[in-house]
C-alpha positions in Angstrom: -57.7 10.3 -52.1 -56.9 12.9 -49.7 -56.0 12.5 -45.6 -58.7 12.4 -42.8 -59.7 16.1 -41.4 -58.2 15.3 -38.0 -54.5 13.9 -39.2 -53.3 17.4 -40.0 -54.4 18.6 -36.3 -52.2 15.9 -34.9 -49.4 16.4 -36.8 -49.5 19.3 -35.4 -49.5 18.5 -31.7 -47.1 15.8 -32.5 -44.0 18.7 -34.4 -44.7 20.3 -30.9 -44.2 17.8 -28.5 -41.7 16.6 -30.5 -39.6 19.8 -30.1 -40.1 19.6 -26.3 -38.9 16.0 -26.1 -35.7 16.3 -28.1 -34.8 19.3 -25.7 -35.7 17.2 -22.6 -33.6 14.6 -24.0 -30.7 16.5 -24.7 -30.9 17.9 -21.7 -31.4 14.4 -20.0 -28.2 13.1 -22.0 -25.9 16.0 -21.4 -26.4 15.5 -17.5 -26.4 12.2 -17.2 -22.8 12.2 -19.8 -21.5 14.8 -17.0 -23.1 13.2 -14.0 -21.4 9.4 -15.0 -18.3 10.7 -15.6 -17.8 13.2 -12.6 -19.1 9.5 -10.4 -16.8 7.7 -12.5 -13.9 9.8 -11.8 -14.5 10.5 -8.7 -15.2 6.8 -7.2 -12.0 5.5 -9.1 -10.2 8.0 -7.9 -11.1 7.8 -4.3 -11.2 4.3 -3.9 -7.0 5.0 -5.2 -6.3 7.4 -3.4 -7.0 5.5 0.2 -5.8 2.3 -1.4 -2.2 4.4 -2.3 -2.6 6.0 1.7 -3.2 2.3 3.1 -0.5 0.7 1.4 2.1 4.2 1.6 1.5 4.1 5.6 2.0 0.4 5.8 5.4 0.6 4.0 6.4 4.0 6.2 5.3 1.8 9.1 7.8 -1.0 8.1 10.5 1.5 7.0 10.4 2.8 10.8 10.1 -0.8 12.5 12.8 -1.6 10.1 14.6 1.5 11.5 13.6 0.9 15.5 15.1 -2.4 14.7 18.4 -1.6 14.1 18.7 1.6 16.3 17.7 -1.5 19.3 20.1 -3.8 18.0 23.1 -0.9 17.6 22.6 0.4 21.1 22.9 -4.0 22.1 25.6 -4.3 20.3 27.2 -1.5 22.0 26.4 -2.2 25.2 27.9 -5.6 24.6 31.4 -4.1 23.8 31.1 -2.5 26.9 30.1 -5.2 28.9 33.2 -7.1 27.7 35.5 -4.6 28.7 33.5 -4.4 32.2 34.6 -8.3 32.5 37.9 -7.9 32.5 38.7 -4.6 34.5 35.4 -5.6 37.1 38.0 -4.4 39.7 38.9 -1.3 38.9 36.5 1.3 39.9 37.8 4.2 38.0 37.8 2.0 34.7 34.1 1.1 35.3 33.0 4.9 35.5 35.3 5.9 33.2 34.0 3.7 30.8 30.4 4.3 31.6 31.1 8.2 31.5 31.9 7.0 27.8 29.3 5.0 27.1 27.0 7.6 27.5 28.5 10.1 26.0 30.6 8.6 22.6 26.6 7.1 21.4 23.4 9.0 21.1 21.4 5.8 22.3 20.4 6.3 26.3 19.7 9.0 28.4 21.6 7.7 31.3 23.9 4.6 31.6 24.8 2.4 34.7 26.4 -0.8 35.8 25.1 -2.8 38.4 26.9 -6.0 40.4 25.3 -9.2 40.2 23.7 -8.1 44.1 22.2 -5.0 42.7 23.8 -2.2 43.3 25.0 0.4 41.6 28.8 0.6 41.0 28.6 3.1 38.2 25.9 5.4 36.6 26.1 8.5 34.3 25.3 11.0 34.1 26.7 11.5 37.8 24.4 13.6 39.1 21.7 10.9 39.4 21.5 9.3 43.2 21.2 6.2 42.3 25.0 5.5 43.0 25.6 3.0 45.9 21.7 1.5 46.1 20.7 -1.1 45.2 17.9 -1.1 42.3 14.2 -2.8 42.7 12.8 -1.7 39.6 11.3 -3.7 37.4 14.4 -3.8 34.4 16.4 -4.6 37.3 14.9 -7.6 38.7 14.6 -8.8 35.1 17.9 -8.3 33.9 19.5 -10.3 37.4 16.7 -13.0 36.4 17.7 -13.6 33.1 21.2 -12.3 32.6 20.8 -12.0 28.9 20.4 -9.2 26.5 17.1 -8.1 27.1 15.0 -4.9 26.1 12.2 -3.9 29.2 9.1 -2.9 29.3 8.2 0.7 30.0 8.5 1.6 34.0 9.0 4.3 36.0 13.0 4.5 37.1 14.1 5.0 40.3 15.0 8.5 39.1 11.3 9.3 38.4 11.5 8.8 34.6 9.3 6.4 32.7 11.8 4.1 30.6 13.1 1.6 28.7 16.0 -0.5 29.5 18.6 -1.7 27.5 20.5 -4.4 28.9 23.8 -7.5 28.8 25.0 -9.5 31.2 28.5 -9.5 32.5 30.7 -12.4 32.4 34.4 -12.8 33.6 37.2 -14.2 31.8 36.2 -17.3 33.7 32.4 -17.1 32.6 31.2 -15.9 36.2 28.5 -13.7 36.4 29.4 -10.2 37.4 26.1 -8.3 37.1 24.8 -6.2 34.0 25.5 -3.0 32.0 22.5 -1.2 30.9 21.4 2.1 29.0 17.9 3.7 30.0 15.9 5.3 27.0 13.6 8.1 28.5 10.1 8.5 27.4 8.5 11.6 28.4 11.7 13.1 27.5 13.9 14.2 24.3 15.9 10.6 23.5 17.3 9.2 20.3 14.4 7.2 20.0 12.4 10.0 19.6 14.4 11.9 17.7 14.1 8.5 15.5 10.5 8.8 15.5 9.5 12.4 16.0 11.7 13.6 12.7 8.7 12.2 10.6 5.7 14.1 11.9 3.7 16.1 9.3 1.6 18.9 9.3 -1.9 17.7 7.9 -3.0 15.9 10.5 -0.6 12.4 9.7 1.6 10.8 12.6 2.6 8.2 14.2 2.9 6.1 17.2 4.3 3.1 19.2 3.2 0.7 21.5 4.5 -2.2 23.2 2.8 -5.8 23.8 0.5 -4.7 26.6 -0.6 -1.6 24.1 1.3 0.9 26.3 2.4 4.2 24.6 6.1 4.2 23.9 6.1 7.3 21.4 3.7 9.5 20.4 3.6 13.3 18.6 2.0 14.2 22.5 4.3 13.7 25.3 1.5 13.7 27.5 0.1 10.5 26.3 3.2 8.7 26.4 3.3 6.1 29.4 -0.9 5.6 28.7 -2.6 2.2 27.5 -4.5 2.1 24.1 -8.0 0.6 24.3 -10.6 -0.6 22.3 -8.2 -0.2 19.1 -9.0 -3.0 16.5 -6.1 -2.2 14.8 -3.7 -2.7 17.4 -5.3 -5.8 18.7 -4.8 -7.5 15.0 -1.4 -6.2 15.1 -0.2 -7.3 18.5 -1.9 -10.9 17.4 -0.3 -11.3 13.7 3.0 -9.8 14.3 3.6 -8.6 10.8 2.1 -5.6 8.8 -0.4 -4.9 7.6 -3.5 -2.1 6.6 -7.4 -0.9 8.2 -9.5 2.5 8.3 -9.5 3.0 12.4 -11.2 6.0 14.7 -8.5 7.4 16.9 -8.9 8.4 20.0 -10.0 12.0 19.2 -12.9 10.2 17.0 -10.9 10.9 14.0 -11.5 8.8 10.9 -7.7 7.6 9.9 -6.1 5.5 7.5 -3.8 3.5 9.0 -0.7 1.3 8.5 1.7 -0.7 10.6 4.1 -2.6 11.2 6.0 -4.8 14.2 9.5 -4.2 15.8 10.6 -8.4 15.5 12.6 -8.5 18.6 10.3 -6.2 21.1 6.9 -7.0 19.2 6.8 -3.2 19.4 4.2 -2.1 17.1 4.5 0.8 15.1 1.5 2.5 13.5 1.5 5.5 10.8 -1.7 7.4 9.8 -3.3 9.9 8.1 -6.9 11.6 8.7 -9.3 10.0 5.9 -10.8 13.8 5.2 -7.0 15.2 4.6 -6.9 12.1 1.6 -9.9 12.9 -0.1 -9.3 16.6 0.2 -7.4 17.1 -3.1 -9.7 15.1 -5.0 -12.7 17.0 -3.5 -11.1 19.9 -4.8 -10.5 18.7 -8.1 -14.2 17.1 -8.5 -15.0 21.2 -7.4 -12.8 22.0 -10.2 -14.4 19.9 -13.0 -18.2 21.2 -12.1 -16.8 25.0 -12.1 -15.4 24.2 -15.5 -18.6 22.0 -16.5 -21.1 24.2 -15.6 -20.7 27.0 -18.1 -19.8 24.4 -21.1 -23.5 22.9 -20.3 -25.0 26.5 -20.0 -23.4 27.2 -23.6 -24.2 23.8 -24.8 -27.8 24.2 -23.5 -28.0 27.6 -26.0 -26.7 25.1 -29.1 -28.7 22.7 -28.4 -32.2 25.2 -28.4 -31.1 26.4 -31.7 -30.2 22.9 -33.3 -34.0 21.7 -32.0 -35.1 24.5 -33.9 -32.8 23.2 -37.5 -34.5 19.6 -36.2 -38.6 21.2 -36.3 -38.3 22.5 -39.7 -37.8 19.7 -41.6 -40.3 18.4 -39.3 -42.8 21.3 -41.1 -42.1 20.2 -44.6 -42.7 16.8 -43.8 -46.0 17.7 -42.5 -46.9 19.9 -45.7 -45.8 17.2 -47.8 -48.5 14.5 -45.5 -51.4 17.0 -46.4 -50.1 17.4 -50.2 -49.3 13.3 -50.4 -51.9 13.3 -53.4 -50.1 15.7 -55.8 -47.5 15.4 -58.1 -44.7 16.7 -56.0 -45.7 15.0 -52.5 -43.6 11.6 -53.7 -40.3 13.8 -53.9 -41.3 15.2 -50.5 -42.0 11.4 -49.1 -38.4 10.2 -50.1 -36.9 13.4 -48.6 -38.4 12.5 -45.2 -37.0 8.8 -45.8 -33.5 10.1 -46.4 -34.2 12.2 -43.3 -34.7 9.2 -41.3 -31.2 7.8 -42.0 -29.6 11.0 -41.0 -31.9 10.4 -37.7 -30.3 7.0 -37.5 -26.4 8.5 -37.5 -27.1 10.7 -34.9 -28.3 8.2 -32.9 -25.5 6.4 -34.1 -23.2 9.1 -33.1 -24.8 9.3 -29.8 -23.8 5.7 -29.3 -20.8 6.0 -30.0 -20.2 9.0 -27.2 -21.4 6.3 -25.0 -18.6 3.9 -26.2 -16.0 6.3 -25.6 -17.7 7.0 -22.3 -17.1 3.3 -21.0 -13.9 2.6 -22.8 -12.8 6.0 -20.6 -13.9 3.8 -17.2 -12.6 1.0 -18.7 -9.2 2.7 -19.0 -9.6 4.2 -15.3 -10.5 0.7 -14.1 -7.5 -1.0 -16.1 -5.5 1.5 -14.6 -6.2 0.4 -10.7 -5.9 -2.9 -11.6 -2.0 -2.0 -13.4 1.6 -1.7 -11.4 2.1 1.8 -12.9 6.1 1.1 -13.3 6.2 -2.0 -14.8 2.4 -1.9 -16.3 1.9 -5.8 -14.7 -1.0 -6.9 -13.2 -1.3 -6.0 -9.5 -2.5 -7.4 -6.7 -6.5 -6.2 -7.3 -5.9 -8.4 -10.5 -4.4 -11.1 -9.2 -6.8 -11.4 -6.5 -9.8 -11.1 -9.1 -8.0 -14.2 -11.4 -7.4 -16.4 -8.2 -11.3 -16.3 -7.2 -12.0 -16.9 -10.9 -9.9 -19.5 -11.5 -11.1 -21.4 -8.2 -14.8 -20.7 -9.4 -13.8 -22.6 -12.4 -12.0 -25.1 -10.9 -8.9 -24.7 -13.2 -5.8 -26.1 -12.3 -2.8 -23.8 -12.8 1.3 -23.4 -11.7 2.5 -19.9 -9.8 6.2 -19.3 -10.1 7.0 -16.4 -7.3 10.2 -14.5 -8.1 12.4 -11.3 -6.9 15.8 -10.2 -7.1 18.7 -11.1 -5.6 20.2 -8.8 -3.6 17.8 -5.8 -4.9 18.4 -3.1 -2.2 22.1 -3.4 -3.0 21.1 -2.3 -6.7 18.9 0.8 -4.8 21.9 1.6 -2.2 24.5 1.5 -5.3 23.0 3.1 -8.2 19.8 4.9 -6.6 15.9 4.4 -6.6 15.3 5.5 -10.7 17.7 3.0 -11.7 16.0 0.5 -10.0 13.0 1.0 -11.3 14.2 0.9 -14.5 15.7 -2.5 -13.8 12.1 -3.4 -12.6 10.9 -2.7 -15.8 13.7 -4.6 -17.8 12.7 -7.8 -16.1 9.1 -7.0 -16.5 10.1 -6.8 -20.3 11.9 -10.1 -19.4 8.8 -12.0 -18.2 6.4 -11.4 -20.8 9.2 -12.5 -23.7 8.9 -15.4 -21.9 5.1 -15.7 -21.1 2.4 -17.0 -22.8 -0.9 -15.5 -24.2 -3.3 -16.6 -21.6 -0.2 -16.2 -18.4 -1.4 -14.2 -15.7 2.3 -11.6 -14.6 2.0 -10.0 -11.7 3.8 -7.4 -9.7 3.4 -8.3 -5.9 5.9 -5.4 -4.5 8.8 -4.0 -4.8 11.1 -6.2 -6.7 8.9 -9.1 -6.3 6.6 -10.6 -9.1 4.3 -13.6 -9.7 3.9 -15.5 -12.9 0.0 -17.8 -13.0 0.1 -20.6 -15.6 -3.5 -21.7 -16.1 -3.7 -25.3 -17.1 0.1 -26.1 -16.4 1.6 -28.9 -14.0 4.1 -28.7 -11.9 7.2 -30.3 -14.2 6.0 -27.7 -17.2 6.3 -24.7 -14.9 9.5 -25.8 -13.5 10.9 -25.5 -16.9 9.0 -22.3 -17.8 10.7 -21.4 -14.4 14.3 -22.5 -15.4 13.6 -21.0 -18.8 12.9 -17.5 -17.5 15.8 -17.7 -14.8 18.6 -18.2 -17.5 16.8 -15.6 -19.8 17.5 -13.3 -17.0 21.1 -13.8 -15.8 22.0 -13.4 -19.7 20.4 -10.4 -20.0 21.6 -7.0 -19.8 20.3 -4.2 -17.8 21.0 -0.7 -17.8 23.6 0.4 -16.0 23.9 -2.4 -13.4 24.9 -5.0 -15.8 23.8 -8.5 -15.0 21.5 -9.5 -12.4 19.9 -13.0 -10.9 16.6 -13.7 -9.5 15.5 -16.6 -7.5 12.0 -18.5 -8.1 9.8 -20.7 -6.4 7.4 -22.9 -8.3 3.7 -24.5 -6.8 1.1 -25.9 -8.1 -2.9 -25.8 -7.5 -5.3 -28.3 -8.3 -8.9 -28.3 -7.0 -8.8 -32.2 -6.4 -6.3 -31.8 -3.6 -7.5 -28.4 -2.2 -10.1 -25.8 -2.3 -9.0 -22.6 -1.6 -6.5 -21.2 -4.5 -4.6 -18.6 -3.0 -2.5 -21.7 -0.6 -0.9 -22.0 -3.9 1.0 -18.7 -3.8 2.1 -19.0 0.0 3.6 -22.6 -0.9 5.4 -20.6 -4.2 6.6 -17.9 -1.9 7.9 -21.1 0.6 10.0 -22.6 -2.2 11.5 -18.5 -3.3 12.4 -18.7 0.2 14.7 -22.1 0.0 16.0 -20.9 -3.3 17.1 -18.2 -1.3 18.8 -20.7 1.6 20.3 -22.7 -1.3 22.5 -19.1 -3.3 20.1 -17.2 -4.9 19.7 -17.5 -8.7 18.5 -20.7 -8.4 14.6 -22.6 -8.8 12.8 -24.3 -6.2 10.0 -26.6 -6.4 7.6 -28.1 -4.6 7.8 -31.8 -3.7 5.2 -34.3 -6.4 3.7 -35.4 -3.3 1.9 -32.6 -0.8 
């Protein structure tokens, strides 16, 4: 029985479009392959990348509030020595500008130093060529310090000299605890100072700097001198900063209507705030680069995989021919042999696609990887924060119950300071080791920052994860790390439980409560919270 007249027509049309489709698809596949994993690359990147600039500006922020700090409290302290010494030779004129002639010059903290009675006036100042000597002084430091005759730091003003300024000032007391009047040290703004040598020894060259600004959002510092004295407006980030009074990250437009990433961080005893940040384009600049990189490089491997992939279409039709030529010949002897060559065909058809799927797995275990990866401390290859944020919204979805045990080191930066940064990160990564001997399966470890880490026990109570708490803090002080030897941590332990509260994440600020009281109590110690909250 032979085939209809029109089959062999169609078979026909069908090897042709055939041919046309498998080079569209290829063609389809090989961009789309190159197209996902240029986005892939490129979004996982770029989302690390600002989430590294965020967090690396906040921490520079901190290191120079940390910095501003001390520099405030030295030049205090300082001026304290000397207002003890003023206390006991108030009498003695040449003593008093003799020993503000010192004070000036022996520290790098103040452009000019002066002592003034409890009327006023100005019984000493140095340098001596300001004309201040003999008045008596209005300004606004002034009238504060009289008022409150206690160490005090000012706000910005413009001196009687003419300069804008900070004042430094402490009160002076006789032997007999009578007031006497007030030493003080005036930090010029507009003007080369230590504080700005502080400050301006970190500027950069791509566009990153930094500022500072005092409670009423007045310029303290800035890279232009010009701006210094001014008042920031219409700055979100300042506004949350000024309100919270810690640290923290946000994406801001300057003033210049630049897009900046942006970190700061608040001087404790001014509420000075200090804010470093870098232009959002000068970020994303090396990975643009790189994403340029990857097409150059791309585009000529798809050109010349294009070329293999017309002549394989061509090795695809033939067998295609014969299969047609044994349809029309299906009635003689040899068209059965034909038949079961185009069934063993068909398998091969099925590996390629089989093949082709799994180029797709290795695709998506590749952005499973790069996603792992931003969720991962790099050092000590613990969960990070993304992580822990992702199990804590989980967890409260499911209303599971667990324990968080918050831990660091004791006495860490004296590790850093003593033996350098490398080896301690390699004690990091020791206790990290430490933790998960002492973990189990289904424990959530965390690395929160620097040498602090968080341990989530799902389904544990509060006496269990004491213990696991315990447990890990002896397993510690007995080990041995490289190098330093021993060292101790100190945990705090909580517990959540969505009967007594809804929101998850209270748990790890009453954890970090309890580090803080082993701290109080000596270090190398666990604290827990009370049975009853």
């Amino acid at each position: 029985m032979g085939l209809p007249p029109a089959l062999p027509q169609i078979n026909k049309n069908a090897r042709i479009d055939l041919r046309a489709l498998i080079l569209l698809l290829s063609a389809l596949i090989a961009v789309f392959v190159l197209g996902a994993s240029i986005f892939a690359s490129y979004w996982v990147q770029r989302k690390m990348l600002v989430d590294g600039t965020l967090e690396t500006n906040r921490v520079y922020a901190t290191k120079l509030a940390t910095m501003t700090e001390g520099y405030l409290g030295s030049a205090l302290r300082q001026l304290a020595f000397s207002a003890d010494f003023y206390g006991r030779h108030f009498g003695e004129r040449g003593a008093l500008t003799q020993e503000n002639e010192w004070l000036r010059r022996q520290v790098d903290y103040f452009n000019s130093t002066f002592l003034v009675d409890a009327t006023g006036v100005v019984r000493a100042v140095a340098p001596a060529n300001l004309t201040t000597l003999g008045t008596v002084l209005r300004t606004q430091g002034a009238t504060q310090a009289l008022r409150e005759r206690q160490p005090a730091v000012s706000a910005p003003y413009m001196s009687a000299a003419g300069n804008l300024v900070v004042v430094l000032s402490h009160p002076i007391f006789s032997p007999t605890n009578g007031y006497l009047g007030y030493v003080g040290g005036s930090i010029y703004l507009q003007r080369r100072s230590g504080l700005s040598q502080l400050l301006g020894e970190h500027y950069y060259k791509d566009g990153s700097y930094l500022y500072v600004v005092d409670r009423q959002l007045t310029l303290l510092y800035h890279p232009d001198p010009a701006r210094v004295g001014t008042v920031v407006r219409n700055n979100p980030l300042l506004d949350e900063a000024v309100v919270s009074g810690g640290d923290g990250v946000r994406r801001v437009t300057n003033s210049y209507g630049v897009d900046m990433l942006a970190g700061y961080a608040t001087v404790p005893s001014t509420g000075w705030v200090v804010v470093a940040q870098r232009p959002y384009h000068q970020t994303l600049a090396p990975l643009d680069k790189l994403i340029l990189t990857m097409v150059a490089i791309a585009l000529p491997l798809t050109v010349l995989g294009g070329g293999l992939i017309w002549w394989l279409t061509l090795v695809i039709v033939r067998p295609l021919r014969s299969l047609a030529a044994g349809a029309r010949s299906m009635g003689a002897s040899e068209g059965s042999h034909d038949v079961g060559d185009v069934r063993a065909w068909y398998v091969e058809a099925f590996e390629l696609k089989r093949a082709l799927m799994v180029g797709i797995k290795l695709l998506d275990e590749r952005i499973g990887k790069l996603q792992r990866d931003v969720q991962t401390d790099p050092l000590t290859k613990l969960s990070n924060r993304r992580l822990l944020g992702q199990t804590l919204a989980l967890w409260q979805a499911e209303r599971r119950s667990f324990a968080a045990i918050q831990l660091d080191i004791d006495h860490f930066k004296k590790v850093n300071d003593t033996y350098g940064h490398e080896v301690g990160d390699q004690v990091l990564t020791a206790l990290a080791d430490v933790i998960r001997s002492c973990a189990r399966a289904g424990d959530v470890l965390c690395r929160t920052g620097g040498e602090e880490f968080l341990v989530l026990l799902p389904d544990t109570d509060l006496a269990l994860a004491a213990v696991v708490a315990e447990r890990l803090r002896q397993r510690v002080a007995d080990a041995h790390f490289p190098l330093v030897g021993q060292v101790t941590v100190s945990l705090g332990v909580a517990e959540w439980t969505p009967q007594h509260e809804e929101d998850a994440s209270l748990a790890l600020g009453r954890a970090d409560k309890q580090l803080y009281l082993a701290k109080q109590r000596g270090r190398n110690c666990v604290s827990q919270e009370g049975a009853t909250r």
